[in-house]
N, CA, C and O atoms as CSV, one atom per row, in Angstrom:
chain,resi,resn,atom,element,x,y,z
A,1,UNK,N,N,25.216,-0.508,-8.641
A,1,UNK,CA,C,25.114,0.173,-9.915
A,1,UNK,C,C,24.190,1.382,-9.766
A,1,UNK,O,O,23.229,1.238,-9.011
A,2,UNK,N,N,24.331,2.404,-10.306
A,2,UNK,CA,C,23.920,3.910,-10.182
A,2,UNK,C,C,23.284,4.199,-11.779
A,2,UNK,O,O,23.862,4.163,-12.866
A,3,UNK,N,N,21.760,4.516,-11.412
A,3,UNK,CA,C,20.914,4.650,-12.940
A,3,UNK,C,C,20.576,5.956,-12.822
A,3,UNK,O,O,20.673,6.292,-11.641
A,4,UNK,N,N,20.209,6.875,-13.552
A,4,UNK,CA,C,19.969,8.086,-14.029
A,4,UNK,C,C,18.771,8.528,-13.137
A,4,UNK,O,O,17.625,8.181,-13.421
A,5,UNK,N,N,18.992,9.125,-12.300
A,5,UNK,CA,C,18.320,9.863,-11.681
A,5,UNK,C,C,17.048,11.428,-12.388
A,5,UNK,O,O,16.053,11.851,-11.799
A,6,UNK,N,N,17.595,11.908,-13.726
A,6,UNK,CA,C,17.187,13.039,-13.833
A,6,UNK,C,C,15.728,12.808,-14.641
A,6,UNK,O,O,15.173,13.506,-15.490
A,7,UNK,N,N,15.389,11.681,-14.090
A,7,UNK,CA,C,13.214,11.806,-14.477
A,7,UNK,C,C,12.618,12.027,-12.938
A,7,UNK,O,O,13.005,11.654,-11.830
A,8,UNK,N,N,11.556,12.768,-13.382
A,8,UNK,CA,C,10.679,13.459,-12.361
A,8,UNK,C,C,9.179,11.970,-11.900
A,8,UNK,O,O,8.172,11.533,-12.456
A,9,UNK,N,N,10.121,11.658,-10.276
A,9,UNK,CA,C,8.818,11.232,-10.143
A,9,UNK,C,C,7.881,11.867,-9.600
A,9,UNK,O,O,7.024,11.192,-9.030
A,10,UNK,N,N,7.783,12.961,-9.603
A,10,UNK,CA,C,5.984,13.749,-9.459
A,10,UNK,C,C,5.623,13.263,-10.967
A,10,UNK,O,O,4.509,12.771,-10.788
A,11,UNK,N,N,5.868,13.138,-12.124
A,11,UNK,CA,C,5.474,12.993,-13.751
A,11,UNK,C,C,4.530,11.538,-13.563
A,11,UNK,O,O,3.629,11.333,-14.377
A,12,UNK,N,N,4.865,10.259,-12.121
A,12,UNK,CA,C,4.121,9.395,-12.242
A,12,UNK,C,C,3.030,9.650,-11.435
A,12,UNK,O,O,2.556,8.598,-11.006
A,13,UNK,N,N,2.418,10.690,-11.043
A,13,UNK,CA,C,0.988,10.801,-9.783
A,13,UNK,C,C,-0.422,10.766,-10.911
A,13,UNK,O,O,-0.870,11.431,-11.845
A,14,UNK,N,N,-0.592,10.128,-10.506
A,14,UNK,CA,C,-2.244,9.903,-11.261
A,14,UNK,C,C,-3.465,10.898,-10.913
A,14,UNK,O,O,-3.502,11.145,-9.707
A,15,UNK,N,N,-4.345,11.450,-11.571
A,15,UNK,CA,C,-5.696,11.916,-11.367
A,15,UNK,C,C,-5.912,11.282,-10.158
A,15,UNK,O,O,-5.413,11.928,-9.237
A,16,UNK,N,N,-6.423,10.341,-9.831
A,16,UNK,CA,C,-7.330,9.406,-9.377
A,16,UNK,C,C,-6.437,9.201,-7.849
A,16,UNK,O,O,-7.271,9.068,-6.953
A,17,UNK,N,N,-4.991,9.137,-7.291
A,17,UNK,CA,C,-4.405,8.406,-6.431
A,17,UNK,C,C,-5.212,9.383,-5.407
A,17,UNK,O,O,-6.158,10.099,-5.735
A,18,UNK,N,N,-4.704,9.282,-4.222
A,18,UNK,CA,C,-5.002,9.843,-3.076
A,18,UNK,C,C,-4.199,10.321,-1.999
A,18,UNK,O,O,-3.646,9.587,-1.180
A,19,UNK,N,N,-4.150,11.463,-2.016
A,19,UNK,CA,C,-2.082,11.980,-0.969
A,19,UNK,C,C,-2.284,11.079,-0.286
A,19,UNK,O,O,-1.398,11.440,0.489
A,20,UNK,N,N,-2.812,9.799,0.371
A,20,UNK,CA,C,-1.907,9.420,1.381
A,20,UNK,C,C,-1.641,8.165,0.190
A,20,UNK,O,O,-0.525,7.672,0.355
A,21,UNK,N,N,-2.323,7.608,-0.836
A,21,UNK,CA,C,-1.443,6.474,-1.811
A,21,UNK,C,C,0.141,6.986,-2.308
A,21,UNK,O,O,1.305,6.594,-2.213
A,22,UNK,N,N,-0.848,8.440,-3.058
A,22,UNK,CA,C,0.755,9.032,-3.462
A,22,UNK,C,C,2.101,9.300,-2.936
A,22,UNK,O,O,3.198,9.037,-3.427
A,23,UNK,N,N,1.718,10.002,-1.595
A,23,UNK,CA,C,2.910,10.154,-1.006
A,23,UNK,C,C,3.348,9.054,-0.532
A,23,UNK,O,O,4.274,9.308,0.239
A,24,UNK,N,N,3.089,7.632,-0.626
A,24,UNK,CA,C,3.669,6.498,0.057
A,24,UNK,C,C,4.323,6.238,-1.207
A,24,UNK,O,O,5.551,6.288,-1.286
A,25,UNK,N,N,3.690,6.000,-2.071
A,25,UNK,CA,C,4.510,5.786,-3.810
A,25,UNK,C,C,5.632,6.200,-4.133
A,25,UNK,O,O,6.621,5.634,-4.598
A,26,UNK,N,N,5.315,7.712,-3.724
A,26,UNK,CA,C,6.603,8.754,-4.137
A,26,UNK,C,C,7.562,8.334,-3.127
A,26,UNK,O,O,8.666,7.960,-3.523
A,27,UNK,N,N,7.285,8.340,-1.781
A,27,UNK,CA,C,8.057,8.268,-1.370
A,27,UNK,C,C,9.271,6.886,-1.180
A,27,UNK,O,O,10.410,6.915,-0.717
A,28,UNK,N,N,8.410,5.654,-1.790
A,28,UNK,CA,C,9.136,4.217,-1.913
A,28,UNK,C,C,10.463,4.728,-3.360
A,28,UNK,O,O,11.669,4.497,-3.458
A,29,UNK,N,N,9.390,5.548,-4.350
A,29,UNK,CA,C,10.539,6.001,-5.274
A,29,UNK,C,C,11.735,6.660,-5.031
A,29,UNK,O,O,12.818,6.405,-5.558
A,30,UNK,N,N,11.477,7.571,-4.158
A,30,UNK,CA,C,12.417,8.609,-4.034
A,30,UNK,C,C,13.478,8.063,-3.312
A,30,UNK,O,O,14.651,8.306,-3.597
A,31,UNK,N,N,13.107,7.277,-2.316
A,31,UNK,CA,C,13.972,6.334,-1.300
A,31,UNK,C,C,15.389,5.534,-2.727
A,31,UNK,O,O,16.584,5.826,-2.671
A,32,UNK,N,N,14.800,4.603,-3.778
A,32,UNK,CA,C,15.390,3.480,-4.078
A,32,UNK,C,C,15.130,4.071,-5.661
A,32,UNK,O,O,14.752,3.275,-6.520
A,33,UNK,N,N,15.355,5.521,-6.006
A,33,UNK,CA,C,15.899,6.164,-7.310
A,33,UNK,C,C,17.264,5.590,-8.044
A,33,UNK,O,O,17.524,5.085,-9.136
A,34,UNK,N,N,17.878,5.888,-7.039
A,34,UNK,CA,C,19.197,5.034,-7.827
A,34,UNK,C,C,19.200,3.642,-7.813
A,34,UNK,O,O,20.386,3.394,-8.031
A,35,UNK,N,N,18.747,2.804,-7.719
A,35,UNK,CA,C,18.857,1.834,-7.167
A,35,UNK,C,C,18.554,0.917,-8.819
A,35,UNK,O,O,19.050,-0.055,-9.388
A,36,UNK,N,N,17.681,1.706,-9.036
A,36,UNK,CA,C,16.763,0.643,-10.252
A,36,UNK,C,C,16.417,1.513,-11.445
A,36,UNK,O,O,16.405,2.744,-11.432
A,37,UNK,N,N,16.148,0.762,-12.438
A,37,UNK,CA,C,15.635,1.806,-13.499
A,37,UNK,C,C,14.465,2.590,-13.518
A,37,UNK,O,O,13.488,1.949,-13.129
A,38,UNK,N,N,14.292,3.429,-13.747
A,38,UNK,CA,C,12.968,3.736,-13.797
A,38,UNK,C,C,11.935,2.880,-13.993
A,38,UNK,O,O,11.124,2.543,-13.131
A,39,UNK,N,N,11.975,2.380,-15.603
A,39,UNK,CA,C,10.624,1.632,-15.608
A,39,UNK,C,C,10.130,0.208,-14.463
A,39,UNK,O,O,9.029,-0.333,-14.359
A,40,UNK,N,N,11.461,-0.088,-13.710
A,40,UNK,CA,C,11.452,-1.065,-12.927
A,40,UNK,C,C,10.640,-0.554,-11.356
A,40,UNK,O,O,9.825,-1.027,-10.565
A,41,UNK,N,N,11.374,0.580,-11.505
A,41,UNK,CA,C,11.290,1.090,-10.335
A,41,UNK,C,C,9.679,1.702,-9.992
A,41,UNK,O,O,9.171,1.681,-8.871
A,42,UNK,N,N,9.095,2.184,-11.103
A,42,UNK,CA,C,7.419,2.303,-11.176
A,42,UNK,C,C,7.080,1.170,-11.131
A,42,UNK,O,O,6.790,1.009,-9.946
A,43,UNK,N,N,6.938,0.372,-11.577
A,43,UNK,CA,C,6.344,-1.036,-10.821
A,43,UNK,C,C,6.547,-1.747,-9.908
A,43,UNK,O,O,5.753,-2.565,-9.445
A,44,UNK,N,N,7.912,-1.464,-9.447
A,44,UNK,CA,C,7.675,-1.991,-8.011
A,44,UNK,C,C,6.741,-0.977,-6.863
A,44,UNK,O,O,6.109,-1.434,-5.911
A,45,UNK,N,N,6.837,0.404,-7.211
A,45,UNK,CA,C,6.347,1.133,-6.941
A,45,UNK,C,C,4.780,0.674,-6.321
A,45,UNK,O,O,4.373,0.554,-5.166
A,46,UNK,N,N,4.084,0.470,-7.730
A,46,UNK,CA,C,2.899,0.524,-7.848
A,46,UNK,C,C,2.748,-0.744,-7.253
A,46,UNK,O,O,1.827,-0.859,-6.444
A,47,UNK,N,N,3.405,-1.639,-7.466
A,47,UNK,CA,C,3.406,-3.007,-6.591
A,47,UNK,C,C,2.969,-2.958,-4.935
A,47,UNK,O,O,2.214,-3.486,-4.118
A,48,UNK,N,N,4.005,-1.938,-5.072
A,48,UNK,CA,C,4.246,-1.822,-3.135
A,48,UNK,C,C,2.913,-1.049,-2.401
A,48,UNK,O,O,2.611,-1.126,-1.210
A,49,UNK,N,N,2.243,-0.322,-3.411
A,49,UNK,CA,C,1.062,0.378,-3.106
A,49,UNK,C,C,-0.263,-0.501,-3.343
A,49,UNK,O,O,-1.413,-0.303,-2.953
A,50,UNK,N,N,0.105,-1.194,-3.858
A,50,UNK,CA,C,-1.092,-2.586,-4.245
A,50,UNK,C,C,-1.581,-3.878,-3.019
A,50,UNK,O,O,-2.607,-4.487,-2.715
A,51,UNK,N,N,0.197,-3.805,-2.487
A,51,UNK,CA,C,-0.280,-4.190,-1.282
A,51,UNK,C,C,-0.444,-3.989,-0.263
A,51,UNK,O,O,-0.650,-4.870,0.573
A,52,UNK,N,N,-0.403,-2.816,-0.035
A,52,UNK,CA,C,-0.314,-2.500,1.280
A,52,UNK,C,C,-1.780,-1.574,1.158
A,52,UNK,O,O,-2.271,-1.173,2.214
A,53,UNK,N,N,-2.305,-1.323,0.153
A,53,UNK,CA,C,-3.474,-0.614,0.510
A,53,UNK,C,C,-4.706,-1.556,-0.131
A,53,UNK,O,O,-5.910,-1.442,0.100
A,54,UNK,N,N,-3.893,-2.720,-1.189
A,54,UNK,CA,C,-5.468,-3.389,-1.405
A,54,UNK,C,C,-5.258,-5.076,-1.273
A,54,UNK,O,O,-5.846,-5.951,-1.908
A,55,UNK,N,N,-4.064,-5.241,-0.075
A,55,UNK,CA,C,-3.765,-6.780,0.017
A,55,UNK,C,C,-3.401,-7.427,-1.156
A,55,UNK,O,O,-3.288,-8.643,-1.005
A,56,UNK,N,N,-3.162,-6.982,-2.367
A,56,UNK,CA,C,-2.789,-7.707,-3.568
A,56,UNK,C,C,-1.235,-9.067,-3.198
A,56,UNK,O,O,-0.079,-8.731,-2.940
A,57,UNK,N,N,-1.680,-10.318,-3.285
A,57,UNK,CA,C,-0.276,-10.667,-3.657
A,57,UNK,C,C,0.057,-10.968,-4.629
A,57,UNK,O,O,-0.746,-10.928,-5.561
A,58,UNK,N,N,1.919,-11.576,-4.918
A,58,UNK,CA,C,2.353,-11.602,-6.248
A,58,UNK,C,C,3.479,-12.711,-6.033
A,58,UNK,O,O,3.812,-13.015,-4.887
A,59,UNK,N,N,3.818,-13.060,-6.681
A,59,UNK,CA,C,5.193,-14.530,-6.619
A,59,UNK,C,C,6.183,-14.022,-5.859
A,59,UNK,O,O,6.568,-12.856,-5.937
A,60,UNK,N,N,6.692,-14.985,-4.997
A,60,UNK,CA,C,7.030,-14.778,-3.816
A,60,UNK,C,C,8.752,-13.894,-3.708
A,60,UNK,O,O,9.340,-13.372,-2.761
A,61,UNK,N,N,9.098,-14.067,-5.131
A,61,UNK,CA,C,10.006,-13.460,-5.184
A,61,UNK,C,C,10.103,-11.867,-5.316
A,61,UNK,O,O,10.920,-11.034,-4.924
A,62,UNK,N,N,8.976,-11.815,-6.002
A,62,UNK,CA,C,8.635,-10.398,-5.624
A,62,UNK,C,C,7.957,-9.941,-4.527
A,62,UNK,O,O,7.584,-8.769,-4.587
A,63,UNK,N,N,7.690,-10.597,-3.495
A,63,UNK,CA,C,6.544,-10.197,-2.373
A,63,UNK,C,C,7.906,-10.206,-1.358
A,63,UNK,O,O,7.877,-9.647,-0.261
A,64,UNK,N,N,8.927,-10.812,-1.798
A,64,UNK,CA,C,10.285,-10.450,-0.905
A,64,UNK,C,C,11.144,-9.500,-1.113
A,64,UNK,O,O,11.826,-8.799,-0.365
A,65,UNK,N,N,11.031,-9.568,-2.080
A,65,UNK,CA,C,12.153,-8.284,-2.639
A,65,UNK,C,C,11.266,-6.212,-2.347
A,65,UNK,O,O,11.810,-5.176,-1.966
A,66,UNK,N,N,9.753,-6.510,-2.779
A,66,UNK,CA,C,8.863,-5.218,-1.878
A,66,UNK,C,C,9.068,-4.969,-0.590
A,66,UNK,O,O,9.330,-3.838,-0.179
A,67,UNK,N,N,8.929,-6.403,0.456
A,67,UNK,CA,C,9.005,-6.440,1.409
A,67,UNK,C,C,10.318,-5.332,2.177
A,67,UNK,O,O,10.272,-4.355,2.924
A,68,UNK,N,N,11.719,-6.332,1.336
A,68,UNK,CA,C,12.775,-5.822,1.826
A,68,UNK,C,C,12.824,-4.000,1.717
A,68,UNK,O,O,13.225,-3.226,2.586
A,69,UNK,N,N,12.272,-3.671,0.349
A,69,UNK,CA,C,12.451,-1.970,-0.038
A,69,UNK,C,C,11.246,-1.623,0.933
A,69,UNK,O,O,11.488,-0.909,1.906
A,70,UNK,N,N,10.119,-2.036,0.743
A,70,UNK,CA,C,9.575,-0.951,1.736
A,70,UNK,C,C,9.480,-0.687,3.261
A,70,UNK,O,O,8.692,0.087,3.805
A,71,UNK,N,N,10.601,-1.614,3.973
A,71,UNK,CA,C,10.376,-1.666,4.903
A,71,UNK,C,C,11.004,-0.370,5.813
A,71,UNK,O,O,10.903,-0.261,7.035
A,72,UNK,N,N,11.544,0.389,5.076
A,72,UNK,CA,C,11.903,1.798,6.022
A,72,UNK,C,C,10.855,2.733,5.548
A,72,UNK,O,O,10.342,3.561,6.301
A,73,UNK,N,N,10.506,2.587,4.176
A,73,UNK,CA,C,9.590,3.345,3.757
A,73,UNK,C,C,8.090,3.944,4.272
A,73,UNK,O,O,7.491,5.018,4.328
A,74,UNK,N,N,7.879,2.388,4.641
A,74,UNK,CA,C,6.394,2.328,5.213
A,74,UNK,C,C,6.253,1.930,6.555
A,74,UNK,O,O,5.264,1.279,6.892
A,75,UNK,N,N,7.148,2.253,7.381
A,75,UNK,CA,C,7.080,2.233,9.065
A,75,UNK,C,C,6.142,2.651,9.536
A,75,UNK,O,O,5.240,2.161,10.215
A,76,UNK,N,N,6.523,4.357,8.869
A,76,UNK,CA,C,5.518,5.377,9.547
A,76,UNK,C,C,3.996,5.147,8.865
A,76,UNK,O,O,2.907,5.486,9.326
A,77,UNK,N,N,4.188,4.712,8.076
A,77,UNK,CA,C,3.018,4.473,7.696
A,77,UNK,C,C,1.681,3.986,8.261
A,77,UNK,O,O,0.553,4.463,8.390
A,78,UNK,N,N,2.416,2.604,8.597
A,78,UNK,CA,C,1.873,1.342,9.279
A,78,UNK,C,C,2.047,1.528,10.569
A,78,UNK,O,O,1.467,0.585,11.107
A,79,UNK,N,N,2.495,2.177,11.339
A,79,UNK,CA,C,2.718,3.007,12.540
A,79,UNK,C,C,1.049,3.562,12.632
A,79,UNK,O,O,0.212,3.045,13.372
A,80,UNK,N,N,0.817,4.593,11.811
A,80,UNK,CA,C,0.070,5.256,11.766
A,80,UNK,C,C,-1.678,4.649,11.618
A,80,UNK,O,O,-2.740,4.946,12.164
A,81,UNK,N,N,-1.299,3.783,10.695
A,81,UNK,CA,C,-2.349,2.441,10.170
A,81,UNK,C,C,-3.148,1.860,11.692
A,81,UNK,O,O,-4.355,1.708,11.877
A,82,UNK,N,N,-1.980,1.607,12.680
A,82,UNK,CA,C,-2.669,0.601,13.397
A,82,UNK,C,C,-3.540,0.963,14.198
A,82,UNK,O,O,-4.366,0.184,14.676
A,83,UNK,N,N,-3.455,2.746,14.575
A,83,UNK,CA,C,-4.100,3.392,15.528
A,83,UNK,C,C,-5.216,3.614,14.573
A,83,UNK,O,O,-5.996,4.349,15.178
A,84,UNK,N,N,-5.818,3.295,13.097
A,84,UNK,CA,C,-6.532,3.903,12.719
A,84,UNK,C,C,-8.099,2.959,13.551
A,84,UNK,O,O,-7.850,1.908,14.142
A,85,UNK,N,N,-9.394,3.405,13.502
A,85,UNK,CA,C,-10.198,2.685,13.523
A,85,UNK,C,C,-10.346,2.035,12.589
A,85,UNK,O,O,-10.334,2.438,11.425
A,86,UNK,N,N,-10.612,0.223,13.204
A,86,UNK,CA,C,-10.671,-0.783,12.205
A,86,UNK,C,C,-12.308,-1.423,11.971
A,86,UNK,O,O,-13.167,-1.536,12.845
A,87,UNK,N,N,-12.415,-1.762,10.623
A,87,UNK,CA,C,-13.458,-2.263,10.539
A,87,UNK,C,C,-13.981,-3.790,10.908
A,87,UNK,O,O,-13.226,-4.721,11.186
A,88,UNK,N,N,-15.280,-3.853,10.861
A,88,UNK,CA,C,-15.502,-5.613,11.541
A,88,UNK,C,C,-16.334,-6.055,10.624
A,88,UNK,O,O,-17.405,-5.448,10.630
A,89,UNK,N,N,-16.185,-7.368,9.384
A,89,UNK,CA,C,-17.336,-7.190,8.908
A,89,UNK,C,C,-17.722,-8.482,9.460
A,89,UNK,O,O,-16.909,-9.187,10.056
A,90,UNK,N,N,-19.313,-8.915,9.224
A,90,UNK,CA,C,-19.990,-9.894,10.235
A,90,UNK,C,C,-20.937,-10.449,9.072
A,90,UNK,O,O,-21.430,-9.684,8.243
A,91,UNK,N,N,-21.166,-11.858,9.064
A,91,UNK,CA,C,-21.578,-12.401,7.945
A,91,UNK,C,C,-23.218,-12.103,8.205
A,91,UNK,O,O,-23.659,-11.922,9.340
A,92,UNK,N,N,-24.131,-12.074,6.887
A,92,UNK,CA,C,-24.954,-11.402,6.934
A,92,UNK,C,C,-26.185,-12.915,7.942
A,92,UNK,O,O,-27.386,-12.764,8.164
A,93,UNK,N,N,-25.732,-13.600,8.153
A,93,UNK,CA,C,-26.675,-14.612,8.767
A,93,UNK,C,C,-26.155,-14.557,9.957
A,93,UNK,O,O,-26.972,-14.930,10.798
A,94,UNK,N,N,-24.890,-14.174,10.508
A,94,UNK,CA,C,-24.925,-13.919,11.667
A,94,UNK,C,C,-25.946,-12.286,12.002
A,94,UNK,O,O,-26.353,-12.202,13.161
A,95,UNK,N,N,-26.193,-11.496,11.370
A,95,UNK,CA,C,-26.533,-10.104,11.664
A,95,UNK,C,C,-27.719,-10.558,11.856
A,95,UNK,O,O,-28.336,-10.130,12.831
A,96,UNK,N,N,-28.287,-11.457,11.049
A,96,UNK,CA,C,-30.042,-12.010,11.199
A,96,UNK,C,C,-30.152,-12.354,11.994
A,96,UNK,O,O,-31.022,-11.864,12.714
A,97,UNK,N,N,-29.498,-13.254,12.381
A,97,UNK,CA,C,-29.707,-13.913,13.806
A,97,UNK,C,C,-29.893,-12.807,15.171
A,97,UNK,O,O,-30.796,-12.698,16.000
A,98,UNK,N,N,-28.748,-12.151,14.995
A,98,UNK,CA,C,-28.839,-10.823,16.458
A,98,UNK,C,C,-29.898,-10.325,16.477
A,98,UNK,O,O,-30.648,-10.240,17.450
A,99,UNK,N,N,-30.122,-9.840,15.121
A,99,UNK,CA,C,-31.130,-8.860,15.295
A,99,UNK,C,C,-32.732,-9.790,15.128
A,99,UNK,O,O,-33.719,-9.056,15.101
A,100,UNK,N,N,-32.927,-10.881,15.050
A,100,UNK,CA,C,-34.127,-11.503,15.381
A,100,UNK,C,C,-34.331,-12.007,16.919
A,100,UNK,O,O,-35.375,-12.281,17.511
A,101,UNK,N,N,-32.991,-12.037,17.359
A,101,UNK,CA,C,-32.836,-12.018,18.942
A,101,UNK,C,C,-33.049,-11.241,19.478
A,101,UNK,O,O,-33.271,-11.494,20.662
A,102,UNK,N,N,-33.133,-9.885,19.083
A,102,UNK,CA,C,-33.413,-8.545,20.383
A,102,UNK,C,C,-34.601,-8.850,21.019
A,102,UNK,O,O,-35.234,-9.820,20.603
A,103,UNK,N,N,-34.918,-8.369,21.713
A,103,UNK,CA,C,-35.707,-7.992,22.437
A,103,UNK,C,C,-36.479,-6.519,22.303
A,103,UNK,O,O,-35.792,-5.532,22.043
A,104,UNK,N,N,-37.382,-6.437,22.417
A,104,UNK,CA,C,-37.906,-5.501,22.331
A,104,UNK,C,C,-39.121,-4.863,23.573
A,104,UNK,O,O,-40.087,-5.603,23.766
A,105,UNK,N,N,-39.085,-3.995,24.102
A,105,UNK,CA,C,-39.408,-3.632,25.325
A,105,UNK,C,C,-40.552,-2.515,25.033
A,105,UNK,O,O,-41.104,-1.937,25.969
């Protein structure tokens, strides 16, 4: 089934997103425009940007159905992701411990 294409998704970019949130957004939209209605299609949207940039999950039927759409979408993405430097965080009683262990010379 084929839904109306003629709304502008640049009209959904927020103040606040960040070109690399946005252009992953836009670009999950632009991919799967026809596909869905608009108002459907912004929330999966925003869905798909929820998890992939803040681990959000959601019922599994929807964590399959994102899955399936963003998976051409966000290749390059996550391509790009893995080479990034990653963080380590270390519980704060382990940090006590090291650092009451140094040595000092």
């Amino acid at each position: 089934m084929d839904f109306p294409t003629n709304w502008k998704v640049e009209d959904y970019r927020t103040t606040y997103e960040s070109d690399e949130h946005w252009q992953l957004r836009r670009n999950f939209m632009e991919t799967h425009k026809e596909k869905f209605p608009e108002d459907e299609l912004v929330c999966l949207a925003q869905t798909f940007t929820n998890v992939e940039f803040l681990g959000c999950r959601y019922p599994a039927e929807t964590m399959r159905l994102v899955a399936e759409l963003s998976k051409d979408v966000a290749k390059e993405f996550r391509k790009k992701r893995e080479s990034r430097l990653k963080r380590t965080f270390v519980q704060a009683s382990d940090a006590a411990e090291a650092k009451a262990k140094r040595v000092r010379k």
